[in-house]
N, C-alpha and C positions, 0 to 999 in steps of 0.2 A: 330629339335632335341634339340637345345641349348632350344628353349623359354621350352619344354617339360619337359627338366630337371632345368629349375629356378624355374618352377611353381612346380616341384614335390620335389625340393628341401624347397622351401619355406613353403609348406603345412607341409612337417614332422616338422620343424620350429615351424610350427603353433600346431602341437597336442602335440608336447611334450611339448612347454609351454605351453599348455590349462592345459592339465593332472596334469602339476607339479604344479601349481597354484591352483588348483582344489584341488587338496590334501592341500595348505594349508589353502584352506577355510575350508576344512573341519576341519584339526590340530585344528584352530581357532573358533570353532564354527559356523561361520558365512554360513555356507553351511546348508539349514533347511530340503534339498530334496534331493534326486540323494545320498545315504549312502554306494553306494557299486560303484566297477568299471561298473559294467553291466550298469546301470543306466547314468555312466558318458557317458558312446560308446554311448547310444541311444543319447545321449543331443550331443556330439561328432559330431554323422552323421548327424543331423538336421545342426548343424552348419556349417559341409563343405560343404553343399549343399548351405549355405547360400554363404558361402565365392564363389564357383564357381560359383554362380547367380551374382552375383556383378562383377565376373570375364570377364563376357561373355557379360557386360553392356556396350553402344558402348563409346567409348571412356575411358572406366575404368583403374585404374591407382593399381596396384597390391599390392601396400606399402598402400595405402589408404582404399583399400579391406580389407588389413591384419588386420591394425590397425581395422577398423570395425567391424570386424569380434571377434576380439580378446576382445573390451570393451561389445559388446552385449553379448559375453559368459560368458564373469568372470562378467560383473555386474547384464546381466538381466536372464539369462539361468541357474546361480547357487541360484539365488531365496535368495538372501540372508534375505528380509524380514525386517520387521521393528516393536518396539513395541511402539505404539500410547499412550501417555494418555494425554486427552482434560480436561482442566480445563473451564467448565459451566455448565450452569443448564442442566442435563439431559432429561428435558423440551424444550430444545430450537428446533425448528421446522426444524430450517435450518441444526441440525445434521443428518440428513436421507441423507443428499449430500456424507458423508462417509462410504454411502456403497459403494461408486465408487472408494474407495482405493483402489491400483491394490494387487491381489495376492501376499499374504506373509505379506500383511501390517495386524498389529494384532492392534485393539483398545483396552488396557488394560483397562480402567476405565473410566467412566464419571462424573465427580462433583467436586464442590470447594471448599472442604476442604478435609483434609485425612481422618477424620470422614466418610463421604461422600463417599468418593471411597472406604473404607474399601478394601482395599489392604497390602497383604504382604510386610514385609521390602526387599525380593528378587524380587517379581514384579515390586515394585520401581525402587529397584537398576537396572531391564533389561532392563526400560525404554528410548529410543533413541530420540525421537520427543516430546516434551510438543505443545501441541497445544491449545492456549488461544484461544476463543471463546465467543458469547455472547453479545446480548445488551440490557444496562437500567438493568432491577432488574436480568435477567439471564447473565451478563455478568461478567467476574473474574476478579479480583481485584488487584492491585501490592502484598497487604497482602497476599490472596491463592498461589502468587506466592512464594513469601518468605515462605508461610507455610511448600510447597512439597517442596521448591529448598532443604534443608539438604538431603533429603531422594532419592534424584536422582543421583546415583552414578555415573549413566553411560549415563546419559543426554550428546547429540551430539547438538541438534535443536533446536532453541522455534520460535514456529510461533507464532505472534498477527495477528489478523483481524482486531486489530485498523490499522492507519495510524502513528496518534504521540504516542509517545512513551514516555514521560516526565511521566506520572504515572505508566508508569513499570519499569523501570530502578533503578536499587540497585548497592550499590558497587560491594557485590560477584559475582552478574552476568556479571559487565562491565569490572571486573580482569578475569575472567574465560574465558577459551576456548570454552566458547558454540557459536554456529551459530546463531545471529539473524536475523529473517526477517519478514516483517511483508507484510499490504496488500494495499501498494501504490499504486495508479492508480485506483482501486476498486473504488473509493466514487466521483471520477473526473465528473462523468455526473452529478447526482443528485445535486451536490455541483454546479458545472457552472449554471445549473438551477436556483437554486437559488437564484445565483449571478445577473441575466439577470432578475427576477424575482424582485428583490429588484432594480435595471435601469429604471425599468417600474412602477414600485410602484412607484416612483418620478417624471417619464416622465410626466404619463401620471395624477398625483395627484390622485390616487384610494382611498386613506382615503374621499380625497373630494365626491367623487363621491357617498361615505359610508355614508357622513351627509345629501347628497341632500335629497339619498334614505330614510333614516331613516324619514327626514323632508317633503317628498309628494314633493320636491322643485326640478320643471324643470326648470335647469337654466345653460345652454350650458355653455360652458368654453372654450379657447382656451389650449391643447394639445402641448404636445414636441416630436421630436422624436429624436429617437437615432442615425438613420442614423447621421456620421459627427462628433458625439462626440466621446471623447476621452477615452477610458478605460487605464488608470495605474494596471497595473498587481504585485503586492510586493510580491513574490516569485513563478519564475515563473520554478514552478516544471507541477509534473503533471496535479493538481488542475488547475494550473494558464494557461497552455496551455489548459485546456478544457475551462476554461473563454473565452479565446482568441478566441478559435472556434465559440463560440457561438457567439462572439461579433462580427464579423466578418460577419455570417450572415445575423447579426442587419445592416452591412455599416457602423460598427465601425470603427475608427483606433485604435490602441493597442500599447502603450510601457510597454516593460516589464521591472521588476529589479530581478537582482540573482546575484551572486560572481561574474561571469566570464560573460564577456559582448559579446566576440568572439559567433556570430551565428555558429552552425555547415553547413553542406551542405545541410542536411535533411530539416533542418528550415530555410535555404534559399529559398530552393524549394516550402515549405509551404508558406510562405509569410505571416503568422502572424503576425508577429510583426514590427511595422515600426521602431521602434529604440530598444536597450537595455542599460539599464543602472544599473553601481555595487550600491551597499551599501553610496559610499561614496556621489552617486548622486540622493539623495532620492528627496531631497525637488525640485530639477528639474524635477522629475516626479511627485510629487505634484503638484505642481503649472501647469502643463499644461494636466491637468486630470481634465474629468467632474465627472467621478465615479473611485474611487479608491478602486480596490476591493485586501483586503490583503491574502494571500490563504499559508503562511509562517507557518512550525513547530515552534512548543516553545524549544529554546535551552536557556544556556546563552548569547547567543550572538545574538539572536533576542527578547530578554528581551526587551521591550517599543522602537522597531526598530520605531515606528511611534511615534517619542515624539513629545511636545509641538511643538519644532519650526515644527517639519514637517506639524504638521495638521494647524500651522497658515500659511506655505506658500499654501493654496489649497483654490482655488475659493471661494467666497463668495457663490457662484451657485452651489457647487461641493458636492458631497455625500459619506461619507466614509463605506465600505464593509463590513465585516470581517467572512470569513467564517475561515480562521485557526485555530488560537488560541486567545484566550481575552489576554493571557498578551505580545501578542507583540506589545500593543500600548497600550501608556499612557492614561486610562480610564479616570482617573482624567481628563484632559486635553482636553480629548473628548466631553466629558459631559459638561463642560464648552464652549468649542464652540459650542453646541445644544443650550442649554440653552440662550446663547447669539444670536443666530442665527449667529454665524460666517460662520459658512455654513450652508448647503440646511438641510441635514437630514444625517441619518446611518441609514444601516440596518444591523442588529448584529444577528450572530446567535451561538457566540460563546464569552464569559466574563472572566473576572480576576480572579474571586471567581465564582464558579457553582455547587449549584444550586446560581441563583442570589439574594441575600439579599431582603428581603422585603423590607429595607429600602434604596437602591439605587435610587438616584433621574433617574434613565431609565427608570422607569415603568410610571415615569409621562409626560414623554416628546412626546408631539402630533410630533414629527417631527423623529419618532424613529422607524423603524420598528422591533421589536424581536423575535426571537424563542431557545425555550429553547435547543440548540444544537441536534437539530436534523435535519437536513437541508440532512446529509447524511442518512436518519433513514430508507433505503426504504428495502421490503422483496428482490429486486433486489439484494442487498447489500450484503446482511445476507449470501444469497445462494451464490452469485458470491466468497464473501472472504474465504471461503470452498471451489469452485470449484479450484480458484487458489492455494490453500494448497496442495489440490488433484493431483493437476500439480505438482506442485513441489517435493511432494514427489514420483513419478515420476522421476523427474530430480536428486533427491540424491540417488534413489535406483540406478537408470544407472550410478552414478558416475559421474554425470556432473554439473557444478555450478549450485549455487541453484540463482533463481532472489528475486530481492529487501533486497541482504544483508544488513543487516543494519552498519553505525560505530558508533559502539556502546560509543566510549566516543565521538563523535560528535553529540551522538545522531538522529540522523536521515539514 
């Protein structure tokens, strides 16, 4: 009789906060469905059915029910909805992924300029999610961002599909209370790929292999491998842990560098990396790296993280990466150990200035491998950084933190 009356005490608990909540979603706009009581009873009995399903689950804990019970109805059962506008080219192939927006989510507009969206200054202002989009000639620009930011009143979101964030970022956005987040982890495969991709390109001398051919000229060579050598990882976020993977297994060994050198328990267990080391111990990871592959955002403070003295303490033998950013190493200085043959070679797929100067002596150098920043360019890509958007809003409409916040004046 006592459990019969906590449970029956507890439920009334539960409806009369639903109900009075429920009114002031609606007070507040934020309620798009269910306009009358009748409407709220139906949504009402679905959800004590839910709450008594959870109840009757073995071992279930009735505060824990409650609370469940209580976020699924005020967040996902009052439909509160969202109004979408994507800044890209309306062309872009990989938008067709948002028709998988869940119920209530509204796409107001598609294009990169206001021109372009021809939208009212109240459509604007209803807008909650900016969603940047797009790559190469369909992708949005920091400019179309600044264009619509005046005209977004009521902007809560902005998602990028890029990773860094160094050409989006404006004062008004990094004073304001908007939500950034963008789509970290997405480009991790494609990008390790290429990482492992450019190890082999030197291992195994492939340009060589490209003159024999050209020349009719069968002329055997002796080969490297990878097993045994050393991978240096310079930021080792998500990028740099999917390097790891891959090199691992090649029968690499792997030191990584990041701020905080403490391994967690997760990455004990993985056993990736044999050492960790901070910022301050860079050229220690230089110097005992065969391939230094660097996979670090552009902040201030990874501004030319790999300067002169770093690239002079690395192998004579050793080959430098860069799939992050071009200006977190001293170009200059790079270029001058190519040139010199202080080390083996680089393989670049990301520069200081892009697109790269016709006149930068990298285009001359046989010991260079480049690609014009596309290494992450794959339709995998395109579609995955929309599926994850799709998640997550998702995760804002139930009211639950959103992933890969960004901090916005750390930039990353």
């Amino acid at each position: 009789n006592k459990k019969r009356t906590f449970f029956s005490t507890l439920e009334r608990i539960r409806t009369e906060f639903l109900i009075s909540n429920y009114l002031l979603l609606m007070l507040s706009g934020r309620a798009k469905t269910c306009r009358n009581y009748q409407a709220l009873s139906r949504k009402e009995t679905f959800g004590r059915a839910q709450f008594h399903r959870r109840l009757q689950a073995p071992g279930a804990d009735p505060s824990t029910a409650f609370a469940s019970s209580l976020q699924r109805f005020i967040a996902s059962e009052s439909d509160m909805g969202a109004k979408i506008l994507v800044l890209s080219s309306p062309t872009s192939p990989e938008l067709k992924v948002l028709q998988q927006l869940p119920p209530g989510s509204e796409v107001v507009g598609v294009g990169r300029s206001l021109a372009e969206l021809a939208l009212s200054e109240s459509q604007l202002a209803d807008v909650d999610i900016l969603a940047i989009s797009g790559v190469g000639a369909n992708a949005a620009k920091k400019a179309d961002v600044q264009d619509v930011w005046p005209t977004l009143k009521g902007l809560k979101w902005i998602y990028s599909s890029s990773a860094g964030l160094e050409n989006l970022l404006f004062p008004e956005l990094i004073e304001s209370p908007v939500l950034l987040t963008n789509a970290k982890g997405v480009y991790s495969n494609s990008l390790a790929e290429y990482a492992l991709t450019a190890c082999n390109w030197f291992a195994k001398d492939l340009p060589r292999l490209q003159r024999a051919k050209a020349d009719r000229n069968w002329d055997p060579y002796e080969v490297e491998e990878l097993r045994g050598k050393t991978m240096g990882v310079v930021g080792y976020g998500d990028i740099g842990q999917a390097c790891a993977r891959l090199a691992r297994a090649f029968k690499m060994h792997v030191v990584g560098l990041r701020r905080r050198a403490e391994l967690s328990e997760k990455e004990k267990q993985e056993g990736l990396v044999d050492a960790m080391y901070t910022p301050d111990q860079l050229t220690e990871l230089m110097s005992q790296s065969d391939y230094v592959v660097m996979s670090t955002p552009y902040t201030p403070q990874t501004e030319k993280l790999v300067n002169a003295a770093a690239i002079a303490a690395m192998k004579p033998n050793a080959v430098f990466i860069n799939v992050g950013r071009g200006k977190c190493v001293d170009e200059e200085a790079l270029i001058e150990a190519l040139k010199s043959r202080r080390i083996r070679g680089a393989g670049l797929d990301v520069f200081a200035t892009e697109p790269l100067p016709a006149e930068s002596e990298l285009w001359g150098l046989d010991n260079v491998l480049m690609s014009p920043h596309c290494a992450d360019r794959t339709k995998e890509f395109q579609i995955e950084s929309l599926e994850f958007f799709v998640l997550n809003v998702r995760r804002w409409l139930a009211q639950e933190p959103l992933q890969n916040v960004v901090d916005k004046r750390a930039g990353y």
